[in-house]
NUTORSE-404656 format. One record per residue (C-alpha): residue number from 1; x, y, z; residue in three letters. Coordinates in nm, 3 decimals, always signed. Last residue first. Layout:
NUTORSE-404656
- NUM, X, Y, Z, ALA
...
This chain:
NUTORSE-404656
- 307, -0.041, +0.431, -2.531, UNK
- 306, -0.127, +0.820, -2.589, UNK
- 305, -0.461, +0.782, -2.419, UNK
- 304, -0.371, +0.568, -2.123, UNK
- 303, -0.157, +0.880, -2.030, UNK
- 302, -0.398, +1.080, -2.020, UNK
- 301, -0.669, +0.806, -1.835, UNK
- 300, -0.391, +0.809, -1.555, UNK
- 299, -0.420, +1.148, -1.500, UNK
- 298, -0.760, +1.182, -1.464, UNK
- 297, -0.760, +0.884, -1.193, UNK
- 296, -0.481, +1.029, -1.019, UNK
- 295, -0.689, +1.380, -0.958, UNK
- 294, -1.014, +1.177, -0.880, UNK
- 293, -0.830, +0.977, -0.608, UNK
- 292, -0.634, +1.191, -0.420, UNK
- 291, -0.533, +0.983, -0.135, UNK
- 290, -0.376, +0.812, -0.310, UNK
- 289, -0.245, +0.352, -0.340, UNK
- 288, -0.100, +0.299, -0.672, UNK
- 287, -0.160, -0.023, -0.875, UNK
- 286, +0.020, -0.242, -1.110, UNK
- 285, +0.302, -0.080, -1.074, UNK
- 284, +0.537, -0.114, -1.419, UNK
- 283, +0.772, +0.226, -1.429, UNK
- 282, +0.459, +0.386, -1.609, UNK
- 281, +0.291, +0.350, -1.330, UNK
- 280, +0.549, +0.488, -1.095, UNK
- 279, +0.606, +0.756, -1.276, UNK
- 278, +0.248, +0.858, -1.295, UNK
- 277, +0.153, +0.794, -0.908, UNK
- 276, +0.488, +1.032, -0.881, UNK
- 275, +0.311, +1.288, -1.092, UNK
- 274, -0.028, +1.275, -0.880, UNK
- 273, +0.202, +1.295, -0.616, UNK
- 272, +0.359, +1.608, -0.661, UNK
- 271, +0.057, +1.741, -0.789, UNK
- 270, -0.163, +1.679, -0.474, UNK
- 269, +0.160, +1.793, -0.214, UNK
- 268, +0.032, +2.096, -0.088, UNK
- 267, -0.351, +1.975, -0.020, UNK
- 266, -0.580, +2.113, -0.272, UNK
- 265, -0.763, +2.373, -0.025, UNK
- 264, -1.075, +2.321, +0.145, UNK
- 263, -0.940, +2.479, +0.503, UNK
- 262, -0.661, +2.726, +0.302, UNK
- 261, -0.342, +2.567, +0.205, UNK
- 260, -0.017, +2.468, +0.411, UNK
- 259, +0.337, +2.519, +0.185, UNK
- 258, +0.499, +2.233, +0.020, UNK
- 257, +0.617, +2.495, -0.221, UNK
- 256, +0.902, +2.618, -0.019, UNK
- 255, +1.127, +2.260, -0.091, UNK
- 254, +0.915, +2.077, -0.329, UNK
- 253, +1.144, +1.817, -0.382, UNK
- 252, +1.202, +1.756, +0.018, UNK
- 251, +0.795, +1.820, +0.006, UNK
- 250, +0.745, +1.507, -0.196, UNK
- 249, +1.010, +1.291, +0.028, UNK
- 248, +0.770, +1.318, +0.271, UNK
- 247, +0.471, +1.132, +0.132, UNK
- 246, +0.156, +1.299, +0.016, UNK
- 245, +0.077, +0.998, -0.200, UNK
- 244, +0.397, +0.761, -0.293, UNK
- 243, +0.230, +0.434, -0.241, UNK
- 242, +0.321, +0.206, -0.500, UNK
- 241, +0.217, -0.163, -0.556, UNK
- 240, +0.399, -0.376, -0.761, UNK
- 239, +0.270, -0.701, -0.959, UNK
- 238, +0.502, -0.999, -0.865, UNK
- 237, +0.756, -1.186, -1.039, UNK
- 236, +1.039, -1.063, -0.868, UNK
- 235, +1.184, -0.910, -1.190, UNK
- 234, +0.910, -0.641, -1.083, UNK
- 233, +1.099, -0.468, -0.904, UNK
- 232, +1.395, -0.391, -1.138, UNK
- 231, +1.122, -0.166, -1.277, UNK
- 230, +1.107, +0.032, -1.000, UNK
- 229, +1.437, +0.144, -1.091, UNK
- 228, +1.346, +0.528, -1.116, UNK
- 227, +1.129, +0.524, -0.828, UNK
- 226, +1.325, +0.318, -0.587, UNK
- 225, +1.613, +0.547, -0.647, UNK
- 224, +1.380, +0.833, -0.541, UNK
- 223, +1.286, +0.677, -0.222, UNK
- 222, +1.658, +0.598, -0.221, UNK
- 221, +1.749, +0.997, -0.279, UNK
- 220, +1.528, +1.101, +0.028, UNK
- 219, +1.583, +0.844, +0.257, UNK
- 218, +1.474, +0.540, +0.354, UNK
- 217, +1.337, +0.357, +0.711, UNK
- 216, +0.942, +0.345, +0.566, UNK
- 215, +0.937, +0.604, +0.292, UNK
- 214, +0.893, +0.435, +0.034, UNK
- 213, +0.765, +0.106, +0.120, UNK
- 212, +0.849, -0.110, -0.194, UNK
- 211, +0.513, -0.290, -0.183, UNK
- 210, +0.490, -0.630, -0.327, UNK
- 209, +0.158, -0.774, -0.424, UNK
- 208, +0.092, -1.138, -0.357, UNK
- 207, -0.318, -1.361, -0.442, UNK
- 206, -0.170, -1.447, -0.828, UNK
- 205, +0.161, -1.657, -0.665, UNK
- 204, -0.125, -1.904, -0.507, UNK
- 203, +0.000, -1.944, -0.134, UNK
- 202, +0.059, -2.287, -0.041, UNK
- 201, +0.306, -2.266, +0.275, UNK
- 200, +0.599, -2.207, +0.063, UNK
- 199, +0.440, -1.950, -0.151, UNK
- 198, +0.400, -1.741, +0.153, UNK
- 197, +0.815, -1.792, +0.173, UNK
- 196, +0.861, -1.695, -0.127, UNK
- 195, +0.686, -1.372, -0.140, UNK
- 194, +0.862, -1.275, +0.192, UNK
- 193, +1.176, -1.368, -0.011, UNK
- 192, +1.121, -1.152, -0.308, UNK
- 191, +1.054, -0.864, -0.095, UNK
- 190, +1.321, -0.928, +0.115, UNK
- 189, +1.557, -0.924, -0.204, UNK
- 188, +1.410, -0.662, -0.395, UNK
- 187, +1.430, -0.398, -0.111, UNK
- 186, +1.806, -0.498, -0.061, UNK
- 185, +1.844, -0.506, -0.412, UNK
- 184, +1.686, -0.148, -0.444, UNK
- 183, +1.841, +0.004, -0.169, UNK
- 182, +2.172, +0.043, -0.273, UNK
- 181, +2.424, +0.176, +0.064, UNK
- 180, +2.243, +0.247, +0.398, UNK
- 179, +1.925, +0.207, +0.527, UNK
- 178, +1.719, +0.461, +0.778, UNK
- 177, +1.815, +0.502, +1.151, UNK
- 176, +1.604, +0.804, +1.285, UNK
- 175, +1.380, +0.745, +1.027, UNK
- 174, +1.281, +0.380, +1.077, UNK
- 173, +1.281, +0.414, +1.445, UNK
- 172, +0.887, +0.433, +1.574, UNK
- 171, +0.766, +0.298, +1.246, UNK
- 170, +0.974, +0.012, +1.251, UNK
- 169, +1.332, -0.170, +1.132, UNK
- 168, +1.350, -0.115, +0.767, UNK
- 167, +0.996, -0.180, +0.592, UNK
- 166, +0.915, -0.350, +0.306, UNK
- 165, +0.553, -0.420, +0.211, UNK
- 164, +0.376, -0.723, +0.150, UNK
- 163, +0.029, -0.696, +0.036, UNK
- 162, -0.185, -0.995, +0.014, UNK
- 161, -0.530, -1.077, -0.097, UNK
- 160, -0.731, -1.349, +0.047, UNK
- 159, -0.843, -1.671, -0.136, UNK
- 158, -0.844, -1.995, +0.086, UNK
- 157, -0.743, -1.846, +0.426, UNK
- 156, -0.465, -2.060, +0.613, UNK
- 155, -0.211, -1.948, +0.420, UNK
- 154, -0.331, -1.562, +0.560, UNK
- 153, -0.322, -1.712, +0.892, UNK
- 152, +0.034, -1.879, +0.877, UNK
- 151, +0.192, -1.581, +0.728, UNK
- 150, +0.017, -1.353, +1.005, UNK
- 149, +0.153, -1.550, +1.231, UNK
- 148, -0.055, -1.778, +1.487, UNK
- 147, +0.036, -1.728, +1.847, UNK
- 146, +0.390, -1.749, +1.969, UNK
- 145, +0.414, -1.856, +2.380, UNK
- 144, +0.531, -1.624, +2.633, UNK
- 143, +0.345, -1.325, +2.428, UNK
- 142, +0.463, -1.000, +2.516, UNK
- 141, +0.705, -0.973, +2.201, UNK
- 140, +0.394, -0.964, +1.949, UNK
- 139, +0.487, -1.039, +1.665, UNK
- 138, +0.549, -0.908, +1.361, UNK
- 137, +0.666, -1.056, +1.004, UNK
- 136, +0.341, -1.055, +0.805, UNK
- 135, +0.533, -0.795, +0.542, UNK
- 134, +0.556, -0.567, +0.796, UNK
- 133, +0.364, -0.265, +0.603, UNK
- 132, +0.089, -0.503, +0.579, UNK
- 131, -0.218, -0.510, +0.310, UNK
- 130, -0.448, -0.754, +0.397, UNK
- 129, -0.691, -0.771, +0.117, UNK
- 128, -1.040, -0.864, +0.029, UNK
- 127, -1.206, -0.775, +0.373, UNK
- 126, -1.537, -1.074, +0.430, UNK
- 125, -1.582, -1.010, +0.845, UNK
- 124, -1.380, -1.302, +0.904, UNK
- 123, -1.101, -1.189, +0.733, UNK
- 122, -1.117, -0.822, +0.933, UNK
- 121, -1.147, -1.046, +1.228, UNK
- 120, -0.842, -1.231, +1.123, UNK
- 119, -0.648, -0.958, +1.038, UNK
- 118, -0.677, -0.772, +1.356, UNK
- 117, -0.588, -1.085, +1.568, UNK
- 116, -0.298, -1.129, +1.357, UNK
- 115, -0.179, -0.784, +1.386, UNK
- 114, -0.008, -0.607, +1.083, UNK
- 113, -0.264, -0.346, +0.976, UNK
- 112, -0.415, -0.174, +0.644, UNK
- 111, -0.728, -0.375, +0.560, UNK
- 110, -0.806, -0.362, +0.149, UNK
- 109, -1.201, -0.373, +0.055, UNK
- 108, -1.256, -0.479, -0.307, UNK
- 107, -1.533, -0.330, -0.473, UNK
- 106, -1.943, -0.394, -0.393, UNK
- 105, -2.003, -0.118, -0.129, UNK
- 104, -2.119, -0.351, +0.145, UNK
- 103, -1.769, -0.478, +0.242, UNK
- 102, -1.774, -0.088, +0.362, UNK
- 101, -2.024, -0.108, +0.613, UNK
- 100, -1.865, -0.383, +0.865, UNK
- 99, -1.514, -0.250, +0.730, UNK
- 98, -1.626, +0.143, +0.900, UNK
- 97, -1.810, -0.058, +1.225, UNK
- 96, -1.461, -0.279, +1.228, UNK
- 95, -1.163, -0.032, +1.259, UNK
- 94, -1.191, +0.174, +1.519, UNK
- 93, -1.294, -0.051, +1.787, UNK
- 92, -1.026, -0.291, +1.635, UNK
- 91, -0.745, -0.099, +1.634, UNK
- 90, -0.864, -0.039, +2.012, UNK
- 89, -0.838, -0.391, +2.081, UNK
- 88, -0.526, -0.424, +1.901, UNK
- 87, -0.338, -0.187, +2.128, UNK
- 86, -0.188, +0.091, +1.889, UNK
- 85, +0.164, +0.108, +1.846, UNK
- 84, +0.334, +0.444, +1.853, UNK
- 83, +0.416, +0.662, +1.545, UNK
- 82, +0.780, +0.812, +1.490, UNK
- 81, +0.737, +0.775, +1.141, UNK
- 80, +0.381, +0.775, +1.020, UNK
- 79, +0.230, +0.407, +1.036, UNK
- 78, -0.115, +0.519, +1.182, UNK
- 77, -0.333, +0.266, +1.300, UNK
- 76, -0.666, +0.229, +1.178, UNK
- 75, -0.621, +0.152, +0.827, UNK
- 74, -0.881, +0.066, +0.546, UNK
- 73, -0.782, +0.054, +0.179, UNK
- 72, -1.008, +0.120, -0.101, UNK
- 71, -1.008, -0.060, -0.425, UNK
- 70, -1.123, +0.043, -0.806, UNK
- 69, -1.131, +0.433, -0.712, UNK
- 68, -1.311, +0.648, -0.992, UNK
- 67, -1.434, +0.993, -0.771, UNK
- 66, -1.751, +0.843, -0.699, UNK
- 65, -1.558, +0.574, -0.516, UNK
- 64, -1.332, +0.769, -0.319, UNK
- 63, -1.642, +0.975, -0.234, UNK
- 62, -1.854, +0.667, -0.086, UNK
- 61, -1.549, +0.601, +0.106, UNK
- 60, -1.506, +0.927, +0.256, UNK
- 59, -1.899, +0.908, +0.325, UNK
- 58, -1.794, +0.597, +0.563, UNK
- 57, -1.517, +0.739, +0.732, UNK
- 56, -1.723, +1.092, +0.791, UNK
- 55, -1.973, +0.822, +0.926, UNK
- 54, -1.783, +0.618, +1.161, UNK
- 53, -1.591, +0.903, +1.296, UNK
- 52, -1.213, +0.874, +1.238, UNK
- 51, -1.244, +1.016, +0.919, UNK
- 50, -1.099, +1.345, +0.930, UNK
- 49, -0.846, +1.307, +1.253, UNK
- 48, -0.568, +1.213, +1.074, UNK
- 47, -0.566, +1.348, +0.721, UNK
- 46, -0.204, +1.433, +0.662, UNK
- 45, +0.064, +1.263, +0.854, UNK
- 44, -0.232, +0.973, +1.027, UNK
- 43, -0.259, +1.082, +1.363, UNK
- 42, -0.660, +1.048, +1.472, UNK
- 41, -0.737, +0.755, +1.286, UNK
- 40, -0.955, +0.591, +1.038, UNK
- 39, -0.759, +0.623, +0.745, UNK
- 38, -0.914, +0.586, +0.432, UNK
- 37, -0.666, +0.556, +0.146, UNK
- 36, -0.813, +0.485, -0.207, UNK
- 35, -0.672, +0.232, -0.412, UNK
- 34, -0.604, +0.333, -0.766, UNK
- 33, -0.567, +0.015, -1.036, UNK
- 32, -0.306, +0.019, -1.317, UNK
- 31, -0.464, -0.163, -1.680, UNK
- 30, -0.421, -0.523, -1.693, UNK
- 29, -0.429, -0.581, -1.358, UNK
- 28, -0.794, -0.699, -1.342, UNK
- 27, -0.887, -0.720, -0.972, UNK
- 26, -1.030, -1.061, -0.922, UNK
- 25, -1.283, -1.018, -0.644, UNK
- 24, -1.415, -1.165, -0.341, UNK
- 23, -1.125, -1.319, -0.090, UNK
- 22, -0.890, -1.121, -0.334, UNK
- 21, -0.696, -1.243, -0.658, UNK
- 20, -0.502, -1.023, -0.804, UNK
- 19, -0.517, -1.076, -1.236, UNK
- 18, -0.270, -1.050, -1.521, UNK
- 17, -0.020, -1.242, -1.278, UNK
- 16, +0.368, -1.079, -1.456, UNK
- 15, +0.446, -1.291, -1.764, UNK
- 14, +0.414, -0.957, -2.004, UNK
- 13, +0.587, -0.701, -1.726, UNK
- 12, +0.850, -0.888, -1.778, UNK
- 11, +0.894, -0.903, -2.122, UNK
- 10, +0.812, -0.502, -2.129, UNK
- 9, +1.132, -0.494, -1.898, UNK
- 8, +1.344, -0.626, -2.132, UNK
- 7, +1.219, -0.489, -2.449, UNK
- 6, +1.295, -0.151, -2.251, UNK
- 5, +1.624, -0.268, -2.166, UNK
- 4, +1.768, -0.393, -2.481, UNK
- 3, +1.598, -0.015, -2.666, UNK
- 2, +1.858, +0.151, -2.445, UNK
- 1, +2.128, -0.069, -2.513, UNK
């Protein structure tokens, strides 16, 4: 039965898009990709604060790359639970000087946010990716009349990447009131949907990636659920991206480990996520979005060696 499975989900993984396609790039998915977090932000769970200057944000790039990251992902607005919107203006402020720069650095430039206006200038400016943690869903509940969606403006652009994540509820609520019951076909199911529904209004299949969203409105044991069935994920037909890096469900594990370091310091939770980048690879994501970059990349290249 054991062996039926495994067969199974190596068929899958076989007719899965060998390549994303982004506004410049095609990102090669035959071997996992690491995308390297930059957060530009003053709030962000672990490194808010650090980058928010133009420069440090900049530099941090130039180190993600150095260190062996294939993509890097810009956000500047903080998703953490609990977190409060940011005006899109201000998103803005923060976020294009750092993207002006960093579509200059010759790999594939991800844009963290959910706000049409946002994507569209970070579109405009030449980003590769629009990665959303509301799967293009918001909208803004001030407007009398609906602008443009994010579906309809990333349909509208002829080769952008797409990340849809799934999120219960939002970032200001999703922990106090996280899912109930089997998350993994709910998770699959939206997921599959969202997909769907992008295809619907011409989207090429090989421009999605599906995020699970661990830690966005689950708890403990279904972030870990998603984990070990990842696999189930990918029955969607999509690559899957993972973002476990630094997350809290790390230091639930870790219990009196997760423990601050000294200014320098490997940050508490490196290891635990360098293993959960591992798991998750080898459960079928197609790339993993760290913080620490060099530390994933050496561990992926062990495990490429014994495959």
């Amino acid at each position: 039965m054991l062996t039926l499975l495994q067969n199974l989900s190596e068929a899958i993984l076989m007719q899965l898009p060998k390549f994303w396609q982004t506004t410049r790039f095609l990102v090669d998915l035959a071997s996992p990709k690491v995308m390297g977090i930059v957060n530009i932000t003053p709030d962000s769970f672990t490194d808010g604060g650090h980058y928010l200057d133009v420069h440090a944000a900049l530099r941090h790039c130039q180190q993600l790359l150095s260190d062996g990251a294939d993509l890097l992902d810009l956000g500047a607005e903080s998703t953490r639970p609990g977190a409060q919107s940011l005006p899109a203006d201000e998103e803005l402020n923060r976020l294009l000087p750092v993207l002006q720069e960093a579509v200059k650095l010759g790999v594939p430039i991800s844009v963290d946010t959910y706000k049409p206006q946002v994507m569209q200038a970070a579109l405009d400016m030449g980003a590769d990716i629009i990665n959303d943690v509301w799967a293009l869903r918001w909208t803004d509940q001030r407007l009398v009349q609906p602008a443009v969606s994010g579906q309809q403006l990333v349909a509208a652009h002829l080769s952008c990447g797409i990340c849809l994540m799934h999120m219960h509820r939002e970032p200001k609520t999703m922990q106090v009131t996280p899912m109930v019951g089997d998350v993994v076909p709910q998770v699959l199911d939206f997921l599959t949907q969202s997909a769907r529904e992008l295809e619907a209004l011409g989207v090429a299949r090989q421009r999605i990636v599906l995020d699970p969203g661990i830690g966005f409105g689950k708890t403990v044991a279904q972030n870990f659920s998603l984990l070990a069935k990842q696999q189930v994920l990918t029955t969607s037909g999509f690559p899957v991206l993972a973002g476990w890096s630094r997350k809290s469900s790390l230091a639930a594990v870790l219990g009196s480990l997760d423990t601050a370091t000294s200014a320098g310091g490997p940050h508490p939770r490196l290891m635990a996520s360098v293993a959960a980048a591992l798991l998750a690879v080898e459960r079928g994501a197609a790339v993993v979005r760290v913080h620490d970059v060099r530390e994933t990349v050496q561990a992926l290249k062990v495990l490429n060696a014994i495959k």
